[in-house]
N, C-alpha and C positions, 0 to 999 in steps of 0.2 A: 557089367552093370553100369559102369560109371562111362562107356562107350555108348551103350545105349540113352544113357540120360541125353548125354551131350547132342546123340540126333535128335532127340526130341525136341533142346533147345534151339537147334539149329531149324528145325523146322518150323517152329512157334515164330523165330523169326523172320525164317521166309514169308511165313503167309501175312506178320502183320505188316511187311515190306510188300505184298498180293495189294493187302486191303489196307489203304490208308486210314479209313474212313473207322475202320477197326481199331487201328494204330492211335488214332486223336483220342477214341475214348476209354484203351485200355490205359493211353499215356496220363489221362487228367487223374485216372482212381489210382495209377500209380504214385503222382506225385501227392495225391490227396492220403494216401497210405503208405509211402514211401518204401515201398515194397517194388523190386523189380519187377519189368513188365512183363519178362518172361515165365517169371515166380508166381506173380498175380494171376499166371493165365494158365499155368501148371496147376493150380489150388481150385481154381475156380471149373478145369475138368475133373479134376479128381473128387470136386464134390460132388459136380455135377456127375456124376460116372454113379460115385455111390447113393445120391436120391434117384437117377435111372432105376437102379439094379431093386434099392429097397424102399425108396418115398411116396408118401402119398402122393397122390396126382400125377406119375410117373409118366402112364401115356400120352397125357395134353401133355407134360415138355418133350417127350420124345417128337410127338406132331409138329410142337411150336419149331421145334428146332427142324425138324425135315420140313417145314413150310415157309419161317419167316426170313432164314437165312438163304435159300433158292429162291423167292421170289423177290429177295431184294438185288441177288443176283444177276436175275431175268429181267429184273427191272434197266439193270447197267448195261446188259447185254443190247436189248434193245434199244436204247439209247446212242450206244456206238455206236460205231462208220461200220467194225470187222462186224459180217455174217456168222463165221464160223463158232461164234460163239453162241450167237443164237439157235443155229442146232444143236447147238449141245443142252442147254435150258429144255429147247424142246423137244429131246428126246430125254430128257430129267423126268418129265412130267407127263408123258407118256408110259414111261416106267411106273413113277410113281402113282398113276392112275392105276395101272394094272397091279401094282401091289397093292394097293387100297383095297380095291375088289376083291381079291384073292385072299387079305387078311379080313374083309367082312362076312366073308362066308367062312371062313376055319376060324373064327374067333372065339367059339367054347374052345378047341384044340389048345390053339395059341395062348387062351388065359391057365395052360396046365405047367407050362411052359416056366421053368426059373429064369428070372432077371430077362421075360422080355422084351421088357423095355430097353432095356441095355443093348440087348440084342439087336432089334431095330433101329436102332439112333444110331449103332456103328454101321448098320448096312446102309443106310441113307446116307450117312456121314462118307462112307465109304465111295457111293454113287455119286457126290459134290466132288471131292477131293479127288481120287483118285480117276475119274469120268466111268466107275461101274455100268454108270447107267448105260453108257454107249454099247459097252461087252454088252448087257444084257439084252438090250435091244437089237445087236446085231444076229447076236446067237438064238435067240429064243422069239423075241415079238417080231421083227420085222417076217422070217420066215412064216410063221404061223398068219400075220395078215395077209401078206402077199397069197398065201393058200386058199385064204379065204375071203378074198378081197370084193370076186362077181358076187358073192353072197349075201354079203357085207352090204354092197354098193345098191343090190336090188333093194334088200331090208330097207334101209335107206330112202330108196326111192319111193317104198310104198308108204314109210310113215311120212313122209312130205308131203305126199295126195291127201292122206286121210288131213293130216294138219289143214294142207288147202281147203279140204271141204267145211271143218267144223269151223276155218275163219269165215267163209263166206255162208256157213249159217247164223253165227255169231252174227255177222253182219247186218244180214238181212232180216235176224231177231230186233235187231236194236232198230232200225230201219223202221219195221214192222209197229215196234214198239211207240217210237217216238208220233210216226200217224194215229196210233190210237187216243 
């Protein structure tokens, strides 16, 4: 157990060594609570772990957290010189599109489900941290679009015409409108 704790700690502080910008403001509520940083950050998943599993509002922080902490990600990502990181955000969010979809339709299923909140927060968690998303995206989406890609591509192509057409009725309404 106490081998285990220690990778934990040791992990907690790789990542605030990852993210500086983490580091600045677990370091102020540390010193403002004098509570160590690694302590502070143990306490504050373990709560967070147990309002997942049984809190009101559990899904908006499951969301906030699979949203605001990737897209502030994707935000550094893009900002940088390396590419390589950028596909990796963007294959996050391509995951996580298709999870989205796929939990908006089995959502009666999934609300029978215990703690899945819990559940979901580590699999998203798991797709940041670990890069799941790429496994999943290699294994499962990329094959299945590549399959369906001419399909895809035509669909595509006809809802663009039809779009073209209702802009240049649009157009020619307002057009129309304004001579009268």
């Amino acid at each position: 157990m106490a081998a285990h704790v220690e990778k934990c700690r040791a992990s907690i502080e790789e990542f605030l060594v990852k993210y500086p910008a983490v580091d600045d403001i677990v370091g102020k509520a540390s010193n403002a609570t004098k509570v160590s940083k690694v302590n502070l950050i143990m306490g504050v998943i373990a709560f967070t772990a147990v309002w997942l599993a049984i809190g009101y509002g559990a899904p908006f922080l499951c969301d906030f957290i699979g949203f605001v902490f990737p897209a502030y990600l994707s935000f550094k990502a893009v900002e940088s010189a390396d590419t390589r990181d950028d596909t990796q955000w963007l294959t996050y969010w391509i995951v996580y599109s298709y999870f989205g979809i796929l939990e908006f339709f089995s959502d009666y299923l999934l609300f029978w489900i215990p703690f899945y909140s819990l559940i979901k927060c580590s699999f998203l968690l798991w797709m940041v941290n670990y890069n799941g998303a790429s496994l999943i995206y290699s294994r499962f989406i990329r094959p299945f679009l590549q399959q369906k890609e001419a399909a895809i591509d035509e669909v595509v192509d006809r809802v663009e015409d039809v779009a073209d057409q209702i802009d240049d009725y649009v157009e020619e309404y307002v057009e129309h409108d304004k001579d009268d």
